[in-house]
N, C-alpha and C positions, 0 to 999 in steps of 0.2 A: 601543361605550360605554366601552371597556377608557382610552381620552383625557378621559372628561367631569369637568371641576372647575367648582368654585364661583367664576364672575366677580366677582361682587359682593354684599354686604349692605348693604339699604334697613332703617333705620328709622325710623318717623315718628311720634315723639312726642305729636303731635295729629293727631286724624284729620284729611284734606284738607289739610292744612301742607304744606311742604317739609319734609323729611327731613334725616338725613343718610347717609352712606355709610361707616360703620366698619367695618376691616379685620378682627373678629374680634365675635363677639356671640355673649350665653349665651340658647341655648332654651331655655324653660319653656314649661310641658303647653298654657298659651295663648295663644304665640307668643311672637317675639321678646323680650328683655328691654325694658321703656319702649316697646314700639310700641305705640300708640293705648290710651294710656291717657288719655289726658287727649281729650275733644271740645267741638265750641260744641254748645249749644243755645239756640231762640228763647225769647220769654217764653210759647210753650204748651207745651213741654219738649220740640220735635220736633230731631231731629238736624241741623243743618245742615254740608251737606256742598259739593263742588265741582260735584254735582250743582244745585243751586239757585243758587251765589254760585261761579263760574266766577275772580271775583278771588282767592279764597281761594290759589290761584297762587302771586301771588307770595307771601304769607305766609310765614314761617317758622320751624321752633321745633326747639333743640339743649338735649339732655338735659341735666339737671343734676344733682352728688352729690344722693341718696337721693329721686330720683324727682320734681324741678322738673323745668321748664322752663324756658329763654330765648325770648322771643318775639321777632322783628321783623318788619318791613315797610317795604316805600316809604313815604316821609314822616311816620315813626312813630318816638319814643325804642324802644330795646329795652328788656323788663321780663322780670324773674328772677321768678318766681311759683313757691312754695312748697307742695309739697305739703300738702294740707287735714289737720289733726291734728284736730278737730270728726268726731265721726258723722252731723251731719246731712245726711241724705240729701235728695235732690230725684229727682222721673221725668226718666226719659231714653228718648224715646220711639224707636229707635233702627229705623228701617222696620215687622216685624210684632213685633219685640220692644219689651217694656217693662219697663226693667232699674231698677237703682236707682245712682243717682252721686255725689258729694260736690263741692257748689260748692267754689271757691276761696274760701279767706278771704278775704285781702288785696281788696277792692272795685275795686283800682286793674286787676286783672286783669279783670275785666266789664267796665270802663268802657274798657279797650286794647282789648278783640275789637268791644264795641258799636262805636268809633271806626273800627276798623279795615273792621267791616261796613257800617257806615251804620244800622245799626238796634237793638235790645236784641237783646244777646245774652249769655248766660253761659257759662263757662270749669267745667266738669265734668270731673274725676277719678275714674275708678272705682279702691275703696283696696283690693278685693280681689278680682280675677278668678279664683280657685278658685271663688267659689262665684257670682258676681253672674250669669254668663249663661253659662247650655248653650250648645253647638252646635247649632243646626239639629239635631232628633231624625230627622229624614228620614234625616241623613246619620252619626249621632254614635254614637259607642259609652257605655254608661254612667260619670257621670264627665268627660267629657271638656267644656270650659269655652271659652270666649275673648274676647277683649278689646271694645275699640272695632270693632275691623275688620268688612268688612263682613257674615262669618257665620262664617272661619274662624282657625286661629292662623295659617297662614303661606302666603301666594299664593309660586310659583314660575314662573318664565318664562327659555325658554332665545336663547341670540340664534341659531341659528342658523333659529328658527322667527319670529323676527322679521326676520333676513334675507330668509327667503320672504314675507313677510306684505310687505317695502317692496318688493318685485321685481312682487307683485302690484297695488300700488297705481301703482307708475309704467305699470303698463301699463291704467290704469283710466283712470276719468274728470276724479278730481283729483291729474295727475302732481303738481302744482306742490308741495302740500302733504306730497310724502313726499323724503329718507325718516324716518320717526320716530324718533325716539329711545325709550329702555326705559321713560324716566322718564313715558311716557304711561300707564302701565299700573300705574304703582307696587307693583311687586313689592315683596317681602323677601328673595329669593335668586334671581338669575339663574345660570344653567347655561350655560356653554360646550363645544364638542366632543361634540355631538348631531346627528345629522340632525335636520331641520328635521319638526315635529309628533310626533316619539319620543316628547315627553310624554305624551301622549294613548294610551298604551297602558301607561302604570308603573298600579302599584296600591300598590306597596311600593318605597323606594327609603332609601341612607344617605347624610348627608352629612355623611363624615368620621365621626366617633364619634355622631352622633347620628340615630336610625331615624324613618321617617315615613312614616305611611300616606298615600294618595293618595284624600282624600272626595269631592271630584266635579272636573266643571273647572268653569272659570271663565267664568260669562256674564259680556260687559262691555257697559257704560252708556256714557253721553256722558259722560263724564267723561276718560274716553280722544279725543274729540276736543278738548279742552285743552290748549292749551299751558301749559307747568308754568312758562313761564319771564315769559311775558306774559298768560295769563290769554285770551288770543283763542280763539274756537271756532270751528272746521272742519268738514268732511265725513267726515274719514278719522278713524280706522281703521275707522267701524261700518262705512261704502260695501262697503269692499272684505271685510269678514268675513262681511256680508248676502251676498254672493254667492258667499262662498268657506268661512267654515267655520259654517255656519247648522248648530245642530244641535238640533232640535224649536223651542222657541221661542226659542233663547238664539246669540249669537254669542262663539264661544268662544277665548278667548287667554289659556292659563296654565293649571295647575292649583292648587285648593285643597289643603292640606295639613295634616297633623295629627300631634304627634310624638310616637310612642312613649317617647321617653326624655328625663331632660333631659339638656343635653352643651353643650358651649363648637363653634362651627363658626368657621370663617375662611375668609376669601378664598386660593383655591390648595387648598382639601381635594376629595379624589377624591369622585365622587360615583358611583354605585353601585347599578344597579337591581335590587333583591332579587325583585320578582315584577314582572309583566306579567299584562295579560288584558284583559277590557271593562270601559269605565268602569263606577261604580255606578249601574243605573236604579233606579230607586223611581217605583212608578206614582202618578200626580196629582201629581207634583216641582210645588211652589210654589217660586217665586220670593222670596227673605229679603230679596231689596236692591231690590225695588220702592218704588217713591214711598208715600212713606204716604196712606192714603185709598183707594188705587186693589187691593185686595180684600180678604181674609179679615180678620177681625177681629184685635186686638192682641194678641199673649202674654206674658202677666206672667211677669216670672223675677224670680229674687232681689232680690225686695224688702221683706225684713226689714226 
């Protein structure tokens, strides 16, 4: 591990958008700086992700001074939308949580995502992730908050476990389809100079000046067989994780993460595992990124 540095930072200004990839980004307690703060939702306040609208692909949205965003799209003007200065809140029903968010003013920004979806949809900001949504209590320490994403502040994924991951799919059922690229999985920090699934044994690790517990790993959805660049859907990666790294009901690539401190990290910082052990079990582990509908009832969080 005495080799492993930080390849790359993903940030993704709207949840399911395209991202981008800056060389140096500030963590706070719930996640990256402007990652997923801003999401769509329909006109019954459900989340809509890549999950449901697989074109969301090609989409894309670049930060802007004091927390906008740029939007664009195939066959779409791009629009700069303005962080909401209004408190009025609206639900955000975000899988089993239900948090509170602040439309965008400007109307012209609804009427760009509805266009761009084909249906009503609105452009939600959340204006204060200190307090609008816990973590997962299954998994959280008191205190501890985070964004749009989908239950923690910062998903991590290393290539050299994606290496194994395309060596396993070419030798599957659908070579054709590998090998993948990172951007299936939309991390926020990928790790270089690891053996391949090393992650899956951190509990505590630093990147660069900033320390991060390791809260569960990461089950992944169809959203990973999307192509990020055309919006097409495949077989792969669940094929080959359903048979290679299925762990109770969940197939797993990357770990969740959560940061003890805040700190500026950059691409080229050493990274550093302070502990190892077994991941965290917790008995009866629900599922947070499940389709909404499909079990436990909703949990209201910070909706002042």
């Amino acid at each position: 591990m005495g080799n492993a540095r930080l390849r790359s930072i993903h940030v993704h200004p709207v949840k399911s958008l395209r991202g981008i990839a800056p060389r140096q980004a500030e963590v706070e307690p719930w996640g990256l700086a402007g990652d997923r703060r801003w999401v769509l939702i329909d006109d019954r306040g459900r989340v809509v992700t890549q999950r449901q609208c697989p074109r969301l692909a090609q989409a894309a949205a670049e930060p802007l001074p004091g927390g906008g965003v740029r939007l664009s799209a195939p066959g779409l003007p791009a629009l700069d939308v303005a962080p909401p200065r209004w408190a009025r809140t609206v639900r955000v029903e975000i899988f089993r949580d239900e948090v509170a968010g602040v439309p965008a003013e400007d109307p012209a920004a609804h009427a760009w995502v509805s266009r761009c979806l084909g249906a009503q949809t609105r452009l939600v900001h959340m204006d204060d992730p200190a307090v609008r949504r816990p973590v997962d209590p299954a998994y959280a320490r008191p205190g501890e908050t985070v964004s749009f994403a989908d239950g923690y502040p910062l998903l991590l994924t290393t290539t050299a476990s994606l290496d194994a991951l395309n060596s396993l799919i070419a030798q599957g059922d659908h070579p054709d389809e590998g090998p993948l690229p990172m951007n299936r999985f939309r991390p926020n920090v990928v790790v270089e100079g690891t053996t391949p699934w090393a992650e899956d044994g951190w509990t505590r690790l630093a990147i660069g000046e900033v320390v991060l517990r390791v809260a569960k790993s990461c089950g992944r959805c169809v959203v990973t067989t999307t192509d990020q660049t055309t919006g097409a859907r495949g077989k792969e990666p669940l094929r080959t994780l359903s048979g290679h790294r299925r762990f109770g009901t969940k197939l797993v690539f990357g770990q969740n993460l959560v940061p003890l401190n805040r700190g500026t990290i950059q691409v080229g910082d050493q990274v550093t595992v302070l502990e190892e052990g077994p991941p965290p079990a917790v008995p009866g582990d629900r599922d947070r990124t499940a389709e909404p509908g499909t079990g436990a009832g909703v949990r209201r969080v910070g909706m002042r």
